[in-house]
NUKEDREN-254131 format. One record per residue (C-alpha): chain; x, y, z; residue number from 1; residue in three letters. Coordinates in nm, 3 decimals. Example, Ala and Ser with C-alpha at 12.3 -4.5 7.8 and 13.67 -1.06 7.14 Angstrom:
<rs>
- kette,X,Y,Z,nr,rest
- A,1.230,-0.450,0.780,1,ALA
- A,1.367,-0.106,0.714,2,SER
</rs>
This chain:
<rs>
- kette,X,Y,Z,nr,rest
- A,-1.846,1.143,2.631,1,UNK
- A,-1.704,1.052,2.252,2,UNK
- A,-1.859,0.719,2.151,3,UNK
- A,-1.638,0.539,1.865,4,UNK
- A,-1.764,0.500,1.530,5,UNK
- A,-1.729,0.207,1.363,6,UNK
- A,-1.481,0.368,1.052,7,UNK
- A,-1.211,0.601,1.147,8,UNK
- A,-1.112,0.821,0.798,9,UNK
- A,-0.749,0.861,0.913,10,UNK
- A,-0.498,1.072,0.669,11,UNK
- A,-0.139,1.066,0.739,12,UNK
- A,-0.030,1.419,0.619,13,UNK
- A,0.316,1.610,0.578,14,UNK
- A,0.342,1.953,0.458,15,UNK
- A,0.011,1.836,0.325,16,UNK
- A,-0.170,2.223,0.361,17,UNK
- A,-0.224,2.229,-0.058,18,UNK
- A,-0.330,1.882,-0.097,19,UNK
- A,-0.575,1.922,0.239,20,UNK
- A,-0.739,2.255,0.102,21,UNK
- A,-0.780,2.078,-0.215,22,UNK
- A,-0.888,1.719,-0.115,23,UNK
- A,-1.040,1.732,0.199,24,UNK
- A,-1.417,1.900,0.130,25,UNK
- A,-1.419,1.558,-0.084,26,UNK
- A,-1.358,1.347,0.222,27,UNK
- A,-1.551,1.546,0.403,28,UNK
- A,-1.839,1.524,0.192,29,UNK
- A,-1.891,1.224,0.095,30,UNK
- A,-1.809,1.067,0.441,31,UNK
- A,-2.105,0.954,0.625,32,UNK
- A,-2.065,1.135,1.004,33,UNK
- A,-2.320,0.899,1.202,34,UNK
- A,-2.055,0.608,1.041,35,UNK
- A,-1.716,0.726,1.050,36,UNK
- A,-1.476,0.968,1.227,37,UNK
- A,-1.236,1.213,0.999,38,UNK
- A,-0.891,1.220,1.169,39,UNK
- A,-0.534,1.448,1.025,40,UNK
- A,-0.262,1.294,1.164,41,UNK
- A,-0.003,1.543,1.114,42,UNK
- A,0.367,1.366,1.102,43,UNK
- A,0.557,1.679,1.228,44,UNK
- A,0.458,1.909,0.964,45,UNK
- A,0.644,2.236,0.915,46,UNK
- A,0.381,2.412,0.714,47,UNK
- A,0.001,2.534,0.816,48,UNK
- A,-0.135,2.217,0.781,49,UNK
- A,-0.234,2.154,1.161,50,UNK
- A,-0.384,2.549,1.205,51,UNK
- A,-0.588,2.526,0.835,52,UNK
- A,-0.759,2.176,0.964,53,UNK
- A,-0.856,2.317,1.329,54,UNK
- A,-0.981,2.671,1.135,55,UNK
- A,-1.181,2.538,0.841,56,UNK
- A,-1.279,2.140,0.978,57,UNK
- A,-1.316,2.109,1.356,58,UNK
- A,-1.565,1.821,1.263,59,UNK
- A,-1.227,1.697,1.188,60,UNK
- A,-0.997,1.535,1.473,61,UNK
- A,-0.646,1.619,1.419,62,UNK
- A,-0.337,1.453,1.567,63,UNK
- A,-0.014,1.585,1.602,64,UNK
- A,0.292,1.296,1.624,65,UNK
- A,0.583,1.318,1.819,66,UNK
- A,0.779,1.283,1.534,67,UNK
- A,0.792,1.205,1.193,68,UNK
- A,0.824,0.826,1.177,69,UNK
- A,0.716,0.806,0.793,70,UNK
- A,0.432,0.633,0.678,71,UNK
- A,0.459,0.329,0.898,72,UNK
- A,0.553,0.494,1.231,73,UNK
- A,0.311,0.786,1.170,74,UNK
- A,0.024,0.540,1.165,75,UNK
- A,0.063,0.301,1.401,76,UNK
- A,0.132,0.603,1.608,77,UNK
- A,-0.175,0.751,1.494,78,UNK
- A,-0.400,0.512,1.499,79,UNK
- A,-0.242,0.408,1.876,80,UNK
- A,-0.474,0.711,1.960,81,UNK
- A,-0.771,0.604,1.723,82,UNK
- A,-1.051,0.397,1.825,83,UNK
- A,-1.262,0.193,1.562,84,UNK
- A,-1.393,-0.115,1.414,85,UNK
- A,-1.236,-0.037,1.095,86,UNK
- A,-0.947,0.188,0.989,87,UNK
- A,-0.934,0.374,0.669,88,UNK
- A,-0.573,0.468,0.554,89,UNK
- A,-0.628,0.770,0.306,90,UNK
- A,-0.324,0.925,0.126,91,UNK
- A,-0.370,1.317,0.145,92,UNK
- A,-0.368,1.395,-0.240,93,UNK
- A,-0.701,1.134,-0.234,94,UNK
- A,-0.989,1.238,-0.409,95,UNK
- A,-1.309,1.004,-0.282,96,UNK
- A,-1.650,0.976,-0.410,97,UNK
- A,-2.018,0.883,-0.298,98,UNK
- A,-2.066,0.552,-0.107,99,UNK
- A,-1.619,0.551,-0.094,100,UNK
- A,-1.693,0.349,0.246,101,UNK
- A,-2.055,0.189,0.258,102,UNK
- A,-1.916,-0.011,-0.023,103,UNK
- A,-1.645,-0.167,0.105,104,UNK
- A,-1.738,-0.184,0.501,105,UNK
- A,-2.096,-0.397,0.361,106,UNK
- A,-1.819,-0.640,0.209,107,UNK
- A,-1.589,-0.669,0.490,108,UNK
- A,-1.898,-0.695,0.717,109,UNK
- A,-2.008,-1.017,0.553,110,UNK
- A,-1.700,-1.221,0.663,111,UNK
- A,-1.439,-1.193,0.942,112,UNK
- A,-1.165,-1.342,0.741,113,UNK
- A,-1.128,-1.043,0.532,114,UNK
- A,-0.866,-0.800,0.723,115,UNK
- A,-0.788,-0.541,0.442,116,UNK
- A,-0.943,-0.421,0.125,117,UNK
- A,-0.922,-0.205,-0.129,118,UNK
- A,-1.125,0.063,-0.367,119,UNK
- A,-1.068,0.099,-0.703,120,UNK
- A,-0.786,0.326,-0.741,121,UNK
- A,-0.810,0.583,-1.048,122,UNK
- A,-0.565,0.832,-1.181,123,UNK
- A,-0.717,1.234,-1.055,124,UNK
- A,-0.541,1.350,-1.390,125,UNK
- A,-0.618,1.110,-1.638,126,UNK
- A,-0.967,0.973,-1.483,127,UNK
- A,-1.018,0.719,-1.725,128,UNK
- A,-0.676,0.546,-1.621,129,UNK
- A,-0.573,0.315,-1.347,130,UNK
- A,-0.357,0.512,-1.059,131,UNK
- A,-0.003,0.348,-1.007,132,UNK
- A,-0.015,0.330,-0.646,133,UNK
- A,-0.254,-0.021,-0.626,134,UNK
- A,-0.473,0.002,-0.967,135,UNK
- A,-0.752,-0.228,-0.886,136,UNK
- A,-0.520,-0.458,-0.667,137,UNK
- A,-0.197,-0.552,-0.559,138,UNK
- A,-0.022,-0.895,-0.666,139,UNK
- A,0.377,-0.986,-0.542,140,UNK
- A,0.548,-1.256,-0.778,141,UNK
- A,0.728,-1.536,-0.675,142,UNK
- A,1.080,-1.309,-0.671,143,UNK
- A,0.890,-1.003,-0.490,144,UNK
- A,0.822,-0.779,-0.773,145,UNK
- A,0.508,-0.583,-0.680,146,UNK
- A,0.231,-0.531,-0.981,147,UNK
- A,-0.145,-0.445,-1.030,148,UNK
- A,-0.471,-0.539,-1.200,149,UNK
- A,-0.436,-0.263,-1.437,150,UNK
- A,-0.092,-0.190,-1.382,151,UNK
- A,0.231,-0.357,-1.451,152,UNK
- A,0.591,-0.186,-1.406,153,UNK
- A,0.544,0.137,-1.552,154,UNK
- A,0.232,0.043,-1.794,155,UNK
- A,-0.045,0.175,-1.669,156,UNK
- A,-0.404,0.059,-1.834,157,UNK
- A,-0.713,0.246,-1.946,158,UNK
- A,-0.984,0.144,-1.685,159,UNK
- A,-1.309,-0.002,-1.918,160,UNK
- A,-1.451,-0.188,-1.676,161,UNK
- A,-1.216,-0.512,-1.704,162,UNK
- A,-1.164,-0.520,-1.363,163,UNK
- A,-1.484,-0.437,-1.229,164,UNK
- A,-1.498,-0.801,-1.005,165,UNK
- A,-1.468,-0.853,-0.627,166,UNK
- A,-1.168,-1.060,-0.587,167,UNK
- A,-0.895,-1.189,-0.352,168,UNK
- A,-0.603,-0.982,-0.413,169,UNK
- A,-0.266,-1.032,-0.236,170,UNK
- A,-0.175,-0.673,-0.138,171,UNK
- A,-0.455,-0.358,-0.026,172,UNK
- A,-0.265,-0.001,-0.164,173,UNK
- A,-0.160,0.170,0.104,174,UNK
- A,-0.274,0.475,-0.042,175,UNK
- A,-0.659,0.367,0.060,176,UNK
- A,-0.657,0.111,0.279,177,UNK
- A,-0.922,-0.042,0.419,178,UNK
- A,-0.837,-0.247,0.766,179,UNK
- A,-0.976,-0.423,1.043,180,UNK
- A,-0.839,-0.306,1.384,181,UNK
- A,-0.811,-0.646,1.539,182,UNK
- A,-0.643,-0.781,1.279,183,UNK
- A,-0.428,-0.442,1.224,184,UNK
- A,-0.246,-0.490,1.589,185,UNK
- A,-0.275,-0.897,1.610,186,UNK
- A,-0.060,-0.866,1.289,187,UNK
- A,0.153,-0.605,1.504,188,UNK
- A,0.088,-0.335,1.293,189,UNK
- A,0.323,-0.174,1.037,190,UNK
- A,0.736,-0.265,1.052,191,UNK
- A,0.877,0.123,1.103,192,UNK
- A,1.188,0.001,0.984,193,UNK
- A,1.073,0.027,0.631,194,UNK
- A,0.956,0.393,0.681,195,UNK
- A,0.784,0.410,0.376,196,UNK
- A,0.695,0.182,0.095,197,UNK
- A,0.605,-0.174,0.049,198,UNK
- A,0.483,-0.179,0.436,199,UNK
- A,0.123,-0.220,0.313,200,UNK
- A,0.252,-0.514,0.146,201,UNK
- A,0.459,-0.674,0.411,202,UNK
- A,0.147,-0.636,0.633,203,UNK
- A,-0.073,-0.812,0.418,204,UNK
- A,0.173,-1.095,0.365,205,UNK
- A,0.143,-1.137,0.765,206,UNK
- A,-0.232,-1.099,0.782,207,UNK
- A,-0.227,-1.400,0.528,208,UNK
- A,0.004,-1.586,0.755,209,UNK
- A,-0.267,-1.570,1.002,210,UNK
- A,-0.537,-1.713,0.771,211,UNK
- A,-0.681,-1.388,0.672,212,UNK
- A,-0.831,-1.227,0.321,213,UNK
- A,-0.734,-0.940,0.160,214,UNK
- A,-0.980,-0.827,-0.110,215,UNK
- A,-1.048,-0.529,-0.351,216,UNK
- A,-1.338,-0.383,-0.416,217,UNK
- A,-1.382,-0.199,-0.725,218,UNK
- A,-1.780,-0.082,-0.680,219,UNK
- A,-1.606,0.154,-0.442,220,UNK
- A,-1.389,0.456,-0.647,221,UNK
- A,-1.106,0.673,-0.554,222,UNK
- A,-0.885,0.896,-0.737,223,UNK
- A,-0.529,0.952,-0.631,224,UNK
- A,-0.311,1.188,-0.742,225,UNK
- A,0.045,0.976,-0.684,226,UNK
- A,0.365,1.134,-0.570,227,UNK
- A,0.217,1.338,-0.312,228,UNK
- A,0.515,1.306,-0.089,229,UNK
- A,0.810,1.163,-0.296,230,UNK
- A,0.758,1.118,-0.708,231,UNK
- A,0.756,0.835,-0.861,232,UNK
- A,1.137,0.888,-1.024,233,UNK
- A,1.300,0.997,-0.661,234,UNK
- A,1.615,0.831,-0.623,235,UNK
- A,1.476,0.777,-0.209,236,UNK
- A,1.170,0.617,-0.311,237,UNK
- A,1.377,0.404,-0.557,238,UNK
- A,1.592,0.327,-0.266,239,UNK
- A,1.277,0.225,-0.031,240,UNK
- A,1.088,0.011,-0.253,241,UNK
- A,1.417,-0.205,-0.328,242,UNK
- A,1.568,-0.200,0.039,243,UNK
- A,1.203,-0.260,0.172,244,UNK
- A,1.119,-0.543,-0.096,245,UNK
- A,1.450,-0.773,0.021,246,UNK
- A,1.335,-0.672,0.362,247,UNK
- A,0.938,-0.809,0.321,248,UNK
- A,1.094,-1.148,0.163,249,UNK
- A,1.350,-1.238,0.444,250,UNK
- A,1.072,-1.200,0.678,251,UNK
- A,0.797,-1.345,0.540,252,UNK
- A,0.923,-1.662,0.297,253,UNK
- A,0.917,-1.990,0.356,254,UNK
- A,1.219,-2.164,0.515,255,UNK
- A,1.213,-2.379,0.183,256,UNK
- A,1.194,-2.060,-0.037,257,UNK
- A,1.480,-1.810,0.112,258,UNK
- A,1.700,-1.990,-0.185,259,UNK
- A,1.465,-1.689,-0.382,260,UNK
- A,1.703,-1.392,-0.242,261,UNK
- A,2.000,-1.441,-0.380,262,UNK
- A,1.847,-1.463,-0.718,263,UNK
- A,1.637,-1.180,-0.586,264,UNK
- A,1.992,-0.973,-0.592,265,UNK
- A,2.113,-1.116,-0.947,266,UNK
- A,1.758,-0.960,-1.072,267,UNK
- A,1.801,-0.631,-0.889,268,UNK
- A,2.195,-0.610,-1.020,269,UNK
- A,2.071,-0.631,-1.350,270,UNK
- A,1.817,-0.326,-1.311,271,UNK
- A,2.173,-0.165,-1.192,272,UNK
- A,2.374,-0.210,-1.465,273,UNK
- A,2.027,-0.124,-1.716,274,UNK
- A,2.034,0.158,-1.490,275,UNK
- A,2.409,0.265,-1.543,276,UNK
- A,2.502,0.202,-1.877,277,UNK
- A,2.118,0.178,-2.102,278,UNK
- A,1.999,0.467,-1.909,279,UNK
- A,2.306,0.655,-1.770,280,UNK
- A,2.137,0.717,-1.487,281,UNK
- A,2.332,0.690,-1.169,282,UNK
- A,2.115,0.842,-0.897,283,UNK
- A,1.897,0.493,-0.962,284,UNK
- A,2.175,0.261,-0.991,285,UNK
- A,2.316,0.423,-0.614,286,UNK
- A,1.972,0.360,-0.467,287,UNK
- A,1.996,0.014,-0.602,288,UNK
- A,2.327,-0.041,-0.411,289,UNK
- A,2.254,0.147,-0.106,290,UNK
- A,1.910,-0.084,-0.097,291,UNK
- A,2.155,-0.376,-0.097,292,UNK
- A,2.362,-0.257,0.114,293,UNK
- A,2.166,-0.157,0.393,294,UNK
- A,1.965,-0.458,0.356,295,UNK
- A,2.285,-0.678,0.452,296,UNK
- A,2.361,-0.472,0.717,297,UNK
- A,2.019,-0.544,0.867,298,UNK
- A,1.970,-0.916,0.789,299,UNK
- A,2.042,-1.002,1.181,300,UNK
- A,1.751,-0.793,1.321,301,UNK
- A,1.509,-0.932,1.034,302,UNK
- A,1.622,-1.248,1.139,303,UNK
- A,1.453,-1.221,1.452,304,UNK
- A,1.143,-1.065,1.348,305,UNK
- A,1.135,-1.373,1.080,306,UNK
- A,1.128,-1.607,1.391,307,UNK
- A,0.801,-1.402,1.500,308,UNK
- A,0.643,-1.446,1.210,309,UNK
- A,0.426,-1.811,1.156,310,UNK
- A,0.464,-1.894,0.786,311,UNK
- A,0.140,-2.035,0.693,312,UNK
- A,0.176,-2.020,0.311,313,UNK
- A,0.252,-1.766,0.021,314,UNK
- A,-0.116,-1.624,0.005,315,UNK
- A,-0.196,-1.543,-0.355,316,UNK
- A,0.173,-1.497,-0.479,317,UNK
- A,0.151,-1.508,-0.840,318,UNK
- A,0.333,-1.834,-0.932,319,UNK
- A,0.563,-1.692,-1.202,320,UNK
- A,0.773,-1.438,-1.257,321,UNK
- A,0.620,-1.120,-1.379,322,UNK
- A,1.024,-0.961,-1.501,323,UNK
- A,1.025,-1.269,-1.726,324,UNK
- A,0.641,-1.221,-1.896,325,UNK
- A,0.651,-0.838,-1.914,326,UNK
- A,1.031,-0.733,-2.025,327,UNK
- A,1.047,-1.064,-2.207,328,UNK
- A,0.784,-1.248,-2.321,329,UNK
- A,0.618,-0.842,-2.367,330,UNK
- A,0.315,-0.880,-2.180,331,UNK
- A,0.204,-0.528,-2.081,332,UNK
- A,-0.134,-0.607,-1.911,333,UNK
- A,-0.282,-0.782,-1.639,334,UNK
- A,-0.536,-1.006,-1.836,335,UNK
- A,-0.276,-1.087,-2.068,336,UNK
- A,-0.069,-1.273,-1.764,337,UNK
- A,-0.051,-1.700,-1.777,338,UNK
- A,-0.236,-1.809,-1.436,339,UNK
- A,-0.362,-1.497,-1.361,340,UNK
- A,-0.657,-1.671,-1.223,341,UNK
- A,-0.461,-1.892,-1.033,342,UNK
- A,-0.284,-1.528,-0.845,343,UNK
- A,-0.656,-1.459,-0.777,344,UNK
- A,-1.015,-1.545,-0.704,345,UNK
- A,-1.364,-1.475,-0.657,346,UNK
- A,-1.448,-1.271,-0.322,347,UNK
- A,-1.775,-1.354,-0.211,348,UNK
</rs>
């Protein structure tokens, strides 16, 4: 009879094979076996990937979904089938090192209010930078623009120990995330509608609805090397992140706040025209409208999800707006933000 470990290691992967071969003797390394269970959740791969884990790892579980649901439905199928205390959400092209889990578990251990958390998140080809994909933790502004502690829009910092405190963050990077099962399914789990992209976000939003903590973690270290399954520059992920953005804020602002949207859109048709005419570059300025487009067309089933949702508060949304201090007022890192202590605190 299987007993279930308190951590279940669970990596989403899609055509992953080169990115498993490379990454996974790391995970399996330096992941403690009396603590935690290594699962591949294979999201209807059409490559080797399922028949190189089974070979080379059967310490490793591996689980094949029905269908390829993205990042959202691939994990909450996945981890439908997964039993643990704690989930750990672990992007295939992850590189981990000693103590990767110890160190966050011991501070998630020490208080029940704290539902996700995240490592520090380094950059596996330039190791003394921050990785784009959640830095050393993710902040929303008051419009919905997503930034880091070490990274801001496409300025990415040098990591020198700057961020090296445990604080309250208001987003855990979905690229290792940390996550407390209970909390996982009260907070019903990903949205599959947004398929990819921001649905880490959204989920923490609704975890803070519910009066829980989302902290990073930085004692703990990953490296990530980004882009694994769509670059950074792909028209579709350009498409996601906008759609899925106007998405997260219909459905989790404040009745007294939804006035934020449509200047949310006058923001967004801006990056559009910057898009067409500064950059002549039309695949982006298409995503733009096809984000806006198919957000419209879904505002009457994200109505009703918004009237599932308790709005509680804003969590840690940083109170300005973070278009305005970097592309204007030219503030290209984190520490050099107005109120950034006021977007974050102290985890104890």
């Amino acid at each position: 009879m299987n007993v279930a470990k308190k951590v279940a290691v669970v990596i989403l992967s899609w055509n992953g094979r080169k990115y498993l071969e490379q990454f996974l003797p790391s995970v399996v390394r330096y992941t403690d076996p009396h603590l935690c269970d290594i699962v591949v959740a294979d999201n209807c791969s059409d490559d080797d990937s399922v028949a190189f884990v089974r070979k080379n790892y059967p310490q490793v579980r591996v689980l094949v979904n029905s269908r390829n649901g993205g990042y959202a439905g691939g994990y909450n199928e996945a981890l439908r089938q997964t039993e643990a205390t704690y989930y750990v959400l672990l992007n295939q092209d992850m590189e981990v090192t000693e103590d990767w889990v110890e160190r966050v578990v011991e501070k998630m251990e020490k208080d029940e209010r704290i539902a996700a958390a995240q490592p520090k998140i380094l950059s596996y080809h330039e190791r003394d930078k921050f990785e784009y994909a959640g830095a050393a933790g993710g902040y929303l502004d008051m419009w919905g623009y997503a930034f880091c502690r070490g990274r801001i829009f496409q300025v990415i910092e040098k990591d020198m120990g700057q961020y090296d405190d445990a604080v309250n963050i208001f987003w855990a990077s979905g690229a290792c995330m940390f996550v407390r099962a209970k909390a996982f399914w009260e907070a019903g789990g990903f949205d599959e509608d947004f398929f990819a992209h921001q649905e880490e976000v959204d989920l923490c939003w609704r975890l803070q609805h519910k009066g829980y903590r989302i902290i990073a973690v930085p004692e703990a270290v990953v490296y990530h090397v980004g882009g694994g399954s769509l670059s950074y520059q792909n028209p579709h992920k350009t498409y996601l992140n906008f759609r899925n953005s106007m998405m997260m804020l219909l459905k989790n602002l404040p009745a007294a706040q939804l006035w934020k949207i449509p200047v949310r859109f006058v923001f967004d048709f801006a990056a559009l025209i910057h898009a067409t005419l500064k950059e002549r570059n039309l695949k982006t300025a298409c995503a733009i409208h096809r984000a806006h487009l198919h957000f419209c067309l879904a505002v009457p089933e994200l109505w009703i999800k918004r009237k599932q949702i308790t709005q509680r508060n804003n969590g840690l949304l940083y109170p300005g707006s973070i278009v305005w201090q970097h592309f204007v007022l030219g503030k290209k890192y984190f520490y050099e933000l107005p109120d950034n202590t006021s977007a974050q605190n102290t985890a104890q």
